[in-house]
N, C-alpha and C positions, 0 to 999 in steps of 0.2 A: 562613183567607184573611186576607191584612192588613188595615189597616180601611179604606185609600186604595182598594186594589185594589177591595174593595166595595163603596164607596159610589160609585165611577165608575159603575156599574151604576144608580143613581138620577140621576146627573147631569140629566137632563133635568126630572126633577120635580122631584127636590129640588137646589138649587145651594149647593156646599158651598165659598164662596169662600175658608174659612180653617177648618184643622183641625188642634191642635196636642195632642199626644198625651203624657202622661207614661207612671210608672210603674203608676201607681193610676188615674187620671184622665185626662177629656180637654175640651176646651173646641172648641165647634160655632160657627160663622155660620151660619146654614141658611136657605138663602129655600126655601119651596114651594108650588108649583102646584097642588092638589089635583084641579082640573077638568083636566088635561092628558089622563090615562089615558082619560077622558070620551072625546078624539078621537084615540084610537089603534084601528085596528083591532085585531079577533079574535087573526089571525097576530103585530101585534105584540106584542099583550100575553103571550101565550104564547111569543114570542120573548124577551121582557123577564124574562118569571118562569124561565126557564130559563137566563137571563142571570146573573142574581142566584142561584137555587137550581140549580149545575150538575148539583150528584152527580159522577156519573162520565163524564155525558153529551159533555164537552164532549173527552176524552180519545181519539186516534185508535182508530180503529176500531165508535168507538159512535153513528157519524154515521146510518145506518140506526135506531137504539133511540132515537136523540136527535130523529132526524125523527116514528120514531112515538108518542115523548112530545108534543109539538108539535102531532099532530095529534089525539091523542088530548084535550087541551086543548082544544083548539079547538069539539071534538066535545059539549062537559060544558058548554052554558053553565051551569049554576051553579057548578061549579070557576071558570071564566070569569070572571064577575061579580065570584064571592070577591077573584080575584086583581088584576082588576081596581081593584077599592075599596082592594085593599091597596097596591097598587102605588102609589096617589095619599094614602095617610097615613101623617100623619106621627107618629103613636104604633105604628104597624106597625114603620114603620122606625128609631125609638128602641129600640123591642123587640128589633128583631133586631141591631140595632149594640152593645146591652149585653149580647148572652147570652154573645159568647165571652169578654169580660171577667168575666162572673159564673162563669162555670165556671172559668176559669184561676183566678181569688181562690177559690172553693171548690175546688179542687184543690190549693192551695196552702193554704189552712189546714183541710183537710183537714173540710170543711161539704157539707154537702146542703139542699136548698133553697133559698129565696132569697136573692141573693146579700147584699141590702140590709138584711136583718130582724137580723142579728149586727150589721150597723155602725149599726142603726135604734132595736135592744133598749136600750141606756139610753138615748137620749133617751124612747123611750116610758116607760120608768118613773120618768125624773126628771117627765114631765107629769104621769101619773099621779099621783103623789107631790105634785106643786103643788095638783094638785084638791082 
């Protein structure tokens, strides 16, 4: 999913006035609301997480599966809760806004794990090294 298309889906907690994308990198303004999700109902927040994690839900003919995900949600307060808390943080959704970049560069130089610890490995050993 593109990374506009995605983060529209936070717009209300998080407000993303400016977001300018390279090849490697991108640079964020980000306001956020943490206490927002606080006054959203049950349904919304389960509407909101499925906003953001569609699957295949959102696709015709899955409006039945997508209703009894939704309600099945609804049903789990502690899924609930989770999603909730996620829904209003902001290292939740730095997480998820750098995983499809972390895989695209480990598919592209051909790594597993994280994406950061090959571009992190010498500076850790020039500190190292300082100590």
């Amino acid at each position: 999913m593109p990374m506009q298309s995605w983060t529209d889906n936070f717009t209300c907690i998080i407000g993303i006035p400016s977001i300018h994308g390279h090849n490697n990198h991108y640079y964020l303004v980000l306001y956020i609301d943490p206490l927002a999700p606080l006054k959203w109902t049950d349904s919304e927040i389960a509407e909101k997480w499925l906003l953001t994690y569609p699957v295949r839900l959102d696709t015709p003919g899955f409006e039945l599966r997508r209703e009894l995900k939704k309600q099945a949600i609804m049903a789990d307060k502690k899924k609930l809760q989770k999603y909730r808390q996620r829904l209003g943080s902001l290292s939740w959704f730095m997480s998820r806004l750098n995983e499809p970049l972390a895989k695209t560069s480990n598919a592209e130089d051909f790594a597993k794990g994280r994406f950061w610890d090959s571009f992190l490995r010498p500076a850790k050993t020039a500190y190292i090294t300082s100590m």
